[in-house]
C-alpha positions as CSV (number, residue, x, y, z in Angstrom):
1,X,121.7,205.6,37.7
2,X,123.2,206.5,40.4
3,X,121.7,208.7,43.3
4,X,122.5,212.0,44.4
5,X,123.5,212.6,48.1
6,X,121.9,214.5,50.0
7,X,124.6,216.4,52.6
8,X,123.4,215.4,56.5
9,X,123.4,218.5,58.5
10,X,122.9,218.3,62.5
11,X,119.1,219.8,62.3
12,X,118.2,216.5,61.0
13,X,118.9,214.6,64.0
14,X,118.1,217.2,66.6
15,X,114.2,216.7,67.7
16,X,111.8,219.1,65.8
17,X,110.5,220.2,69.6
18,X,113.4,221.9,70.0
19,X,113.5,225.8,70.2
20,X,116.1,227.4,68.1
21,X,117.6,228.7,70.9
22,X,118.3,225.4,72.6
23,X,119.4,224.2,69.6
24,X,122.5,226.9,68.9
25,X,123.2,226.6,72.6
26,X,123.6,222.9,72.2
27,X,125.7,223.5,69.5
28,X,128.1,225.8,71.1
29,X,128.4,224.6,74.3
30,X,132.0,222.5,74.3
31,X,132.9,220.2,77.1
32,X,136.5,220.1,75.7
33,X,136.4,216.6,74.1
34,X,134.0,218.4,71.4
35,X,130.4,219.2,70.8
36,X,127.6,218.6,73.4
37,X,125.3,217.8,71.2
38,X,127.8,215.1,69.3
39,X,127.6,213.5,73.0
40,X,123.8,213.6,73.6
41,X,123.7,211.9,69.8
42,X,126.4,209.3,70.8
43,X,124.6,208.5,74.7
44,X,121.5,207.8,72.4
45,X,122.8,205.8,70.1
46,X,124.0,203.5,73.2
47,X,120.7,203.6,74.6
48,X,119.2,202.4,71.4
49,X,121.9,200.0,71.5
50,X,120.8,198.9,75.1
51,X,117.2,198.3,73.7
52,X,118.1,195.6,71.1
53,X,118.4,198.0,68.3
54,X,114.5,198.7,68.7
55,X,113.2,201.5,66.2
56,X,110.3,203.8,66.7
57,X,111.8,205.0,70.0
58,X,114.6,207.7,69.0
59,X,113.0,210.7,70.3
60,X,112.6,208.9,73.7
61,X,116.1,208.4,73.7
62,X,117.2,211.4,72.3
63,X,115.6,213.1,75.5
64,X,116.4,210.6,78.1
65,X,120.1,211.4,76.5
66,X,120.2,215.0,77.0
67,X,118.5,214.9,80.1
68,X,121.3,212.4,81.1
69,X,124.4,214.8,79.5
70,X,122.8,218.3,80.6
71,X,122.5,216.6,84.5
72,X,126.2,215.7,84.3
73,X,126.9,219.5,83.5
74,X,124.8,220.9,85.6
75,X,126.3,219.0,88.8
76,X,129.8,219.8,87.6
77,X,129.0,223.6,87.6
78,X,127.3,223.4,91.3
């Protein structure tokens, strides 16, 4: 039998720290190539990557990501 899908919505990889505020702002900032938070997910992925593909770190990377994105945004608006 087969199993049922379970639909993947973007709270389940955004870290469970997170206020909902900083969440929804994520969510609707754009940087014109798309969502924000689509490029914080992808920036960890390749930090992952970087590692070897070691698990048990996400959440490090996660942050290390956004800090990485938001920095970039933040020094094109100065």
């Amino acid at each position: 039998m087969a199993k049922a899908r379970t639909p993947r919505n973007d709270s389940s990889v955004t870290p469970i720290n997170r206020k909902p505020s900083e969440v929804k702002e994520l969510r609707k900032s754009s940087n014109g190539n798309g969502n924000v938070e689509e490029e914080i997910r992808r920036r960890a992925y390749e930090l992952f990557q970087q590692r070897g593909g070691e698990h048990g770190r996400h959440h490090e990377d996660w942050l290390r990501a956004e800090a990485e994105v938001r920095a970039r945004y933040a020094n094109r608006t100065a």
